[in-house]
RODRENRO-52046 format. One record per residue (C-alpha): residue number from 1; x negated, z negated, y negated. Coordinates in nm, 2 decimals. Layout:
  nr      x      z      y
 NUM      X      Z      Y
...
***
This chain:
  nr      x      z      y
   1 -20.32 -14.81 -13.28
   2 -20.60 -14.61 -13.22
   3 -20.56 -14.21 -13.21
   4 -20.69 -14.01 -12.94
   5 -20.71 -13.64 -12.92
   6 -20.84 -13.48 -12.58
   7 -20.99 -13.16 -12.67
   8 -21.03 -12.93 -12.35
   9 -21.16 -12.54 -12.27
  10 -20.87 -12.42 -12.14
  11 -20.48 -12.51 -12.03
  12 -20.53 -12.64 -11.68
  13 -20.14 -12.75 -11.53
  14 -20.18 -13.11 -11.38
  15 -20.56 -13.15 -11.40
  16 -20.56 -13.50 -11.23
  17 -20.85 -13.59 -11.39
  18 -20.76 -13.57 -11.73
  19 -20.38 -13.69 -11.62
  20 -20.54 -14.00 -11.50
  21 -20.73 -14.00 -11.86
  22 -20.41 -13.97 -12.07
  23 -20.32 -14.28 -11.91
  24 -20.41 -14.56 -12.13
  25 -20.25 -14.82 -12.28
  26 -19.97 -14.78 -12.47
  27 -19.96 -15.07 -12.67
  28 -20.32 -14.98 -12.82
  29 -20.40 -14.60 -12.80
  30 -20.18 -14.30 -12.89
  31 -20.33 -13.99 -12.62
  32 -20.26 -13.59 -12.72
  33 -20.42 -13.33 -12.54
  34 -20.50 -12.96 -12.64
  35 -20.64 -12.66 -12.47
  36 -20.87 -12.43 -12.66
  37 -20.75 -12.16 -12.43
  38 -20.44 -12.08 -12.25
  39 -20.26 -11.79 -12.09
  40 -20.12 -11.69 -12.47
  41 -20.41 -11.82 -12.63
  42 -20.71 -11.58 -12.41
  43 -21.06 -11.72 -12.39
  44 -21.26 -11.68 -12.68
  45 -21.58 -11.77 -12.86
  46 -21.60 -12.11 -12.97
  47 -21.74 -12.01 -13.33
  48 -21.33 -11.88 -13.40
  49 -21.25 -12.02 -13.75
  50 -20.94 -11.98 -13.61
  51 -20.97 -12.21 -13.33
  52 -21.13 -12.47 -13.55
  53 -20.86 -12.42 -13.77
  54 -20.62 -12.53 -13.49
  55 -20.82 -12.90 -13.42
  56 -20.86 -12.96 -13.78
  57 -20.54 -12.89 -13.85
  58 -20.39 -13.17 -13.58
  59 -20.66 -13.36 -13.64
  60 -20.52 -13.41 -14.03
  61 -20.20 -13.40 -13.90
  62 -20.17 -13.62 -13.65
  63 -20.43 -13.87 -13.78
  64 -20.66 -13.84 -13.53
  65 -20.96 -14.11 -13.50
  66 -21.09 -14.00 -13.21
  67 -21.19 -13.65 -13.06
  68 -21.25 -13.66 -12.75
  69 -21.41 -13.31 -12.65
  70 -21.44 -13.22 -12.26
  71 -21.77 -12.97 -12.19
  72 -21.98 -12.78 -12.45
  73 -21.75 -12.55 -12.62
  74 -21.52 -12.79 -12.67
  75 -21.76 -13.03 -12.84
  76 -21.92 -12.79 -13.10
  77 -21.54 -12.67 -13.19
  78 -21.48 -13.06 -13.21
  79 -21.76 -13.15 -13.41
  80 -21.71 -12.88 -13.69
  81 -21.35 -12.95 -13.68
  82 -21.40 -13.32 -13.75
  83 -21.62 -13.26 -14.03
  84 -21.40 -13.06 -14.25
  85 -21.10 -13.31 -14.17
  86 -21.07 -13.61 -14.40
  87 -21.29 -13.71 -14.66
  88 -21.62 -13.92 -14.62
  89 -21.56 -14.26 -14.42
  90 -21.22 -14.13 -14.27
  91 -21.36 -13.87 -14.07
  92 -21.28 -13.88 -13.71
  93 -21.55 -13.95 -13.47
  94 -21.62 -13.71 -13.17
  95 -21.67 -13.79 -12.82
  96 -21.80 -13.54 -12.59
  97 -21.80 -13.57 -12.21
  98 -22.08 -13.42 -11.95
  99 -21.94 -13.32 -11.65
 100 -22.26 -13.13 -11.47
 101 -22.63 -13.10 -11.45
 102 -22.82 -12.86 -11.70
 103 -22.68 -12.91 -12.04
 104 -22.97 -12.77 -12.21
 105 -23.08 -12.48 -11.95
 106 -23.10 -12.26 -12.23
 107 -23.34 -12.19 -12.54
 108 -22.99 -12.15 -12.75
 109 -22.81 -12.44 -12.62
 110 -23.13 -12.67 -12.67
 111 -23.13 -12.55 -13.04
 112 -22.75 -12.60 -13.07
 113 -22.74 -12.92 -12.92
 114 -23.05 -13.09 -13.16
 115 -22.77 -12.96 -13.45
 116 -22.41 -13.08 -13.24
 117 -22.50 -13.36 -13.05
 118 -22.65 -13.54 -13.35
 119 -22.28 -13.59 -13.48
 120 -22.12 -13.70 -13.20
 121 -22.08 -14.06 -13.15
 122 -22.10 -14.07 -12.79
 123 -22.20 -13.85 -12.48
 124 -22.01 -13.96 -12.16
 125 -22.18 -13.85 -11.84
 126 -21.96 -13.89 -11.54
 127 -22.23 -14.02 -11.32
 128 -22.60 -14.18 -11.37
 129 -22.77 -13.85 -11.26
 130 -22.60 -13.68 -11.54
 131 -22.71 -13.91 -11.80
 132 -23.05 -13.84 -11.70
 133 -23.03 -13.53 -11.70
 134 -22.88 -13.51 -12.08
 135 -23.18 -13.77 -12.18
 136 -23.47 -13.59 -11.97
 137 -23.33 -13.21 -12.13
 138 -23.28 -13.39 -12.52
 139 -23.54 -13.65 -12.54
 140 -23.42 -13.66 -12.92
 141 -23.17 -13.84 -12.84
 142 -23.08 -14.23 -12.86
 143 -23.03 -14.31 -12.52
 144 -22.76 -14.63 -12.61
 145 -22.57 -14.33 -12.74
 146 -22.54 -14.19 -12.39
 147 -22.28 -14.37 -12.15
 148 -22.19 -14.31 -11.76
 149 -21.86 -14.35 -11.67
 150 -21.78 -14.25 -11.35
 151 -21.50 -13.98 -11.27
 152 -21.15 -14.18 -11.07
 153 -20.88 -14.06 -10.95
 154 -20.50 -14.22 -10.87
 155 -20.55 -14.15 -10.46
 156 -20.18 -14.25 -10.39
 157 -20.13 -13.87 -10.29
 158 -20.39 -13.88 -10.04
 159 -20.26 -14.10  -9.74
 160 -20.50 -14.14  -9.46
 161 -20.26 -14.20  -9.26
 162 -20.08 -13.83  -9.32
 163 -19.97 -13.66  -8.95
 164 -20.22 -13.41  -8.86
 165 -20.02 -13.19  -8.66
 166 -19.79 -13.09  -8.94
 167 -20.10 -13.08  -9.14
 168 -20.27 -12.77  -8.93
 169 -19.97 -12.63  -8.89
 170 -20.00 -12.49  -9.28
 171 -20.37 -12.34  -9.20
 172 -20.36 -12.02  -9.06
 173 -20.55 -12.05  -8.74
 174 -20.37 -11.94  -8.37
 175 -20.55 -12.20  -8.20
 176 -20.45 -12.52  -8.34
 177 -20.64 -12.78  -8.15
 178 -21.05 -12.82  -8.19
 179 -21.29 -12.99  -8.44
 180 -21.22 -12.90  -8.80
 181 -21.44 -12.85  -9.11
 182 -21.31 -12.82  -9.41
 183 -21.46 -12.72  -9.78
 184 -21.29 -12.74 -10.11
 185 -21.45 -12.55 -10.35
 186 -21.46 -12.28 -10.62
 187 -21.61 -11.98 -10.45
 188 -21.90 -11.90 -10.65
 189 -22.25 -11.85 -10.60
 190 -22.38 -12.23 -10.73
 191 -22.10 -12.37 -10.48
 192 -22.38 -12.23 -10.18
 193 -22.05 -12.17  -9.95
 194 -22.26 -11.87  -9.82
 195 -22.54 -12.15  -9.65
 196 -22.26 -12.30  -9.53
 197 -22.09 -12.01  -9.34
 198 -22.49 -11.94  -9.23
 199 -22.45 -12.33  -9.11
 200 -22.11 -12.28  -8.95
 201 -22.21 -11.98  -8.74
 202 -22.48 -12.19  -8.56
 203 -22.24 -12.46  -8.47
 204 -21.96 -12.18  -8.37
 205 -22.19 -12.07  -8.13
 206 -22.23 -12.39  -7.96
 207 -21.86 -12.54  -7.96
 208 -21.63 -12.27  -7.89
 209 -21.32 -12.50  -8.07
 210 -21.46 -12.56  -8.40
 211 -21.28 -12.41  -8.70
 212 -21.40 -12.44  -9.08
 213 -21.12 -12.43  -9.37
 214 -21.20 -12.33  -9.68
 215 -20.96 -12.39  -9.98
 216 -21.05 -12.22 -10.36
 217 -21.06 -11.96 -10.56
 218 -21.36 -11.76 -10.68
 219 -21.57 -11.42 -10.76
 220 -21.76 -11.45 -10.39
 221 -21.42 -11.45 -10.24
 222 -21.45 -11.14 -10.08
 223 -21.84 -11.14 -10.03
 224 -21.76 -11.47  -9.87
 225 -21.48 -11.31  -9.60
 226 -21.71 -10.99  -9.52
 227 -21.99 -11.25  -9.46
 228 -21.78 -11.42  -9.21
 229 -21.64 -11.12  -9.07
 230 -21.98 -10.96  -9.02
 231 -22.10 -11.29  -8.86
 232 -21.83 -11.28  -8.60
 233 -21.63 -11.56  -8.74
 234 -21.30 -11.40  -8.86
 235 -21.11 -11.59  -8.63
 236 -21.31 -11.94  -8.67
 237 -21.28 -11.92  -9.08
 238 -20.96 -11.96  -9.28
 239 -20.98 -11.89  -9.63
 240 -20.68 -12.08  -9.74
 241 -20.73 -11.99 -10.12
 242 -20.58 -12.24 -10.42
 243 -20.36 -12.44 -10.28
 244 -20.19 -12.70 -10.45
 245 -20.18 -12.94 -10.17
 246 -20.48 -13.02 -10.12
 247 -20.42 -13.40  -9.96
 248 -20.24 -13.19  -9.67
 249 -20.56 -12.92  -9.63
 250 -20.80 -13.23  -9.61
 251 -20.57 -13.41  -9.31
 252 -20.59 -13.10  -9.14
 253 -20.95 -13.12  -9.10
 254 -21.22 -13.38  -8.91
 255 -21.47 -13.34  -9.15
 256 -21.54 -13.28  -9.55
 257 -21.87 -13.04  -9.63
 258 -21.98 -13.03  -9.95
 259 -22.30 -12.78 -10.01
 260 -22.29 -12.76 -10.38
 261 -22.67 -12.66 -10.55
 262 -22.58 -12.88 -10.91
 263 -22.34 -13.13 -10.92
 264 -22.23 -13.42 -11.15
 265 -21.95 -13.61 -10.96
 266 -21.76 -13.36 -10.77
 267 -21.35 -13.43 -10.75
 268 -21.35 -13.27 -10.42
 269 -21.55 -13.48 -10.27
 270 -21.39 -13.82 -10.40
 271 -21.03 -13.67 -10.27
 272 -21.19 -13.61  -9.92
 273 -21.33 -13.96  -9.91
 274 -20.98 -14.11 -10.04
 275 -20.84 -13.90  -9.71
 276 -21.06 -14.10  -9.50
 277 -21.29 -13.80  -9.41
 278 -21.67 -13.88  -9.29
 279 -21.86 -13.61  -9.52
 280 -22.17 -13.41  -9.51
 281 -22.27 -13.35  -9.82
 282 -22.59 -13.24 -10.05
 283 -22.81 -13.48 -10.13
 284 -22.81 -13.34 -10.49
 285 -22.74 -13.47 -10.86
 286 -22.41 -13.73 -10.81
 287 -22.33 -13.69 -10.52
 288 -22.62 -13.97 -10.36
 289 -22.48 -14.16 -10.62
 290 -22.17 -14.19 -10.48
 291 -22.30 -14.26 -10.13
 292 -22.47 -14.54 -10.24
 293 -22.51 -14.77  -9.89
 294 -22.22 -14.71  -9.76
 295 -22.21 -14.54  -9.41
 296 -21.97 -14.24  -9.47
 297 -22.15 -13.94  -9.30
 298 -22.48 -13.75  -9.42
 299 -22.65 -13.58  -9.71
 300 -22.84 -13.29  -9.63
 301 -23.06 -13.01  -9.82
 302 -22.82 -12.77  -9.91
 303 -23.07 -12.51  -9.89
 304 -23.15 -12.57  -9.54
 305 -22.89 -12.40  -9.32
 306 -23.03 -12.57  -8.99
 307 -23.01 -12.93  -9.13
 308 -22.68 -12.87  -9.22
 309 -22.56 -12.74  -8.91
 310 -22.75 -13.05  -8.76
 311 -22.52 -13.27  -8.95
 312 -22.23 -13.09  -8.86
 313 -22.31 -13.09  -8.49
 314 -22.42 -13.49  -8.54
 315 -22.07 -13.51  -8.66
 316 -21.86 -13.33  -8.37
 317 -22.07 -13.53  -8.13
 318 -21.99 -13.89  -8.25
 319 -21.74 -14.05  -8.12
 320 -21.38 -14.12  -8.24
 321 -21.46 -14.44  -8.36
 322 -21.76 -14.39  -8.51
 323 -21.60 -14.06  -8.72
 324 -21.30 -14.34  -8.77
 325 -21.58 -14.61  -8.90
 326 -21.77 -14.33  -9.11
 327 -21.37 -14.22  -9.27
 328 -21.27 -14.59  -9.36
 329 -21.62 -14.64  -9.50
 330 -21.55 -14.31  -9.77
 331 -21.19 -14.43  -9.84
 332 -21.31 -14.77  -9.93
 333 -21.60 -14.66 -10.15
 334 -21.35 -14.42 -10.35
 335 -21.06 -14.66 -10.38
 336 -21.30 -14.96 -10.50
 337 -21.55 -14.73 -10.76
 338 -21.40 -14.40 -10.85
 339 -21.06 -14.53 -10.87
 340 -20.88 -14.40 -11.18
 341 -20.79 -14.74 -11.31
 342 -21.19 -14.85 -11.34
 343 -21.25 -14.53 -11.53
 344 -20.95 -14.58 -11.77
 345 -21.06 -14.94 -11.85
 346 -21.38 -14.79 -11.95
 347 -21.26 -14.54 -12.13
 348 -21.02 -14.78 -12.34
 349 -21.35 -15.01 -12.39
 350 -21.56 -14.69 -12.54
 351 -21.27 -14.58 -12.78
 352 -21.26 -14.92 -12.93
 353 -21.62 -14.94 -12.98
 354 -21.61 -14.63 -13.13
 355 -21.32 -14.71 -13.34
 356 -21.54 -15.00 -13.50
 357 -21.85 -14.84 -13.55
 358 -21.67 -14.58 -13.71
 359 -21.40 -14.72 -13.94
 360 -21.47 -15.10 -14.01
 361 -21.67 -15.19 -14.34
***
């Protein structure tokens, strides 16, 4: 039986992604999760002998083989943890996973990763793009020690076949038929909703029925609304805010935007194609990745607000069955390569690997 402990930043309820990464099997790996942060445990700095005290103490506790750390703070906690739990040769080893672009953006982080990522066994990167980014950014490092395993989701809550109607009748808009966009999305400024609302006005003005919903939480909230207010689209823009049914906001909608600046393998964008939704989306980082050749909608420059709302008109002016053609293409490419099972297999494959390298004489 093999250990596992899945260290994260903070306490998120029913993150799928790590829900889906809890789920291994049984019979071979033993999976505990803990949050660095929490709503009684406030946000802090990750040098907090206090905090480390916390790992190391389930990591000797628990016997832990394993740590599995989720983002940078996380990993440096993980890595000093580990170090002062066990003696020599029983040490756990520490995994750290990569979700985004720019891990070394920074004078301080380059410094701190040449000291951190030197002890960790493996880096995952959730796509190909992220891995080389890590290897361009630390070209220190070993890059067999550097793995992509792609983010996957369990898409059984996300039926394409869901009725619309009932679907828009939980968005806040008085006219209910039209041409629906919709974004999921933290709103904040790297998320580039404002070029999309810059987008959206241009295709407002030319088909009087088309609505854009857009579902998240953020610091450009309200900057966000008074841009859409100013621009005359009050009524054409629902900010739906965190919702926690998300698989009903995407049936309400004709079409999944995704303008992101940097992004490693967005969630949001894997749920939208699991809904059967064409997509436009930025031809950035992870994201033409997961495009691949299949013929699921369009990437665009997500700093061109004309080319976007080119894609979005494109889109309203396809047919049914071409949108249809474009949505079964997504669903397909989710279900088959991100799926969560895929991802789980690989994880299960890189902890045993580990496990060896670490622990056998």
């Amino acid at each position: 039986m093999i250990n596992i402990l899945l260290i994260l930043a903070r306490h998120v309820d029913g993150h799928p992604l790590l829900y889906e990464q809890t789920k291994l099997d049984r019979s071979r790996f033993r999976v505990l999760t803990h949050a660095l942060s929490s709503a009684e445990r406030p946000k802090s700095r990750w040098f907090n002998p206090t905090t480390i005290a916390g790992v190391k103490r389930i990591i000797v506790n628990e016997g832990i083989d394993i740590v599995h750390a989720h983002l940078y703070k996380p990993t440096l906690t993980s890595v000093i943890a580990a170090r002062g739990a066990g003696r020599p040769g029983r040490r756990p080893a520490v995994i750290s996973t990569i979700h985004g672009l720019g891990s070394a953006r920074t004078s301080m982080r380059r410094l701190t990763n040449r000291y951190f990522l030197r002890r960790v066994a493996r880096l995952v990167a959730v796509c190909d793009a992220v891995r080389d980014d890590i290897l361009q950014a630390n070209p220190w490092l070993d890059p067999e020690r550097v793995v992509a395993i792609p983010n996957g989701l369990d898409y059984d809550r996300f039926p394409a076949d869901m009725d619309i109607g009932a679907a828009r009748a939980t968005i806040p808009f008085a006219q209910k038929e039209g041409f629906w966009f919709g974004a999921v999305t933290r709103l904040q400024r790297g998320k580039n909703v404002h070029t999309l609302l810059d987008a959206f006005r241009t295709v407002a003005a030319a088909f009087g029925d088309a609505r854009l919903v857009v579902a998240g939480t953020g610091p450009e909230r309200d900057r966000l609304e008074a841009m859409a207010q100013s621009a005359g689209l009050k009524d054409r823009v629902a900010f739906v805010g965190f919702r926690k049914d998300i698989p009903v906001v995407l049936r309400a909608v004709d079409c999944f935007v995704h303008t992101s600046l940097r992004e490693g393998l967005p969630l949001a964008l894997l749920e939208a194609m699991a809904s059967g939704l064409p997509v436009v989306a930025s031809a950035r980082g992870g994201i033409v990745e997961v495009f691949g050749r299949i013929q699921m909608g369009a990437m665009v420059d997500p700093e061109d607000p004309a080319a976007i709302a080119a894609a979005m008109t494109n889109m309203i002016n396809r047919s049914d069955a071409d949108r249809h053609a474009l949505g079964k293409g997504a669903r397909q490419r989710a279900l088959g390569d991100f799926g969560a099972r895929k991802m789980v297999e690989s994880l299960e494959e890189l902890y045993e690997l580990v496990f060896r390298e670490t622990f056998s004489p």
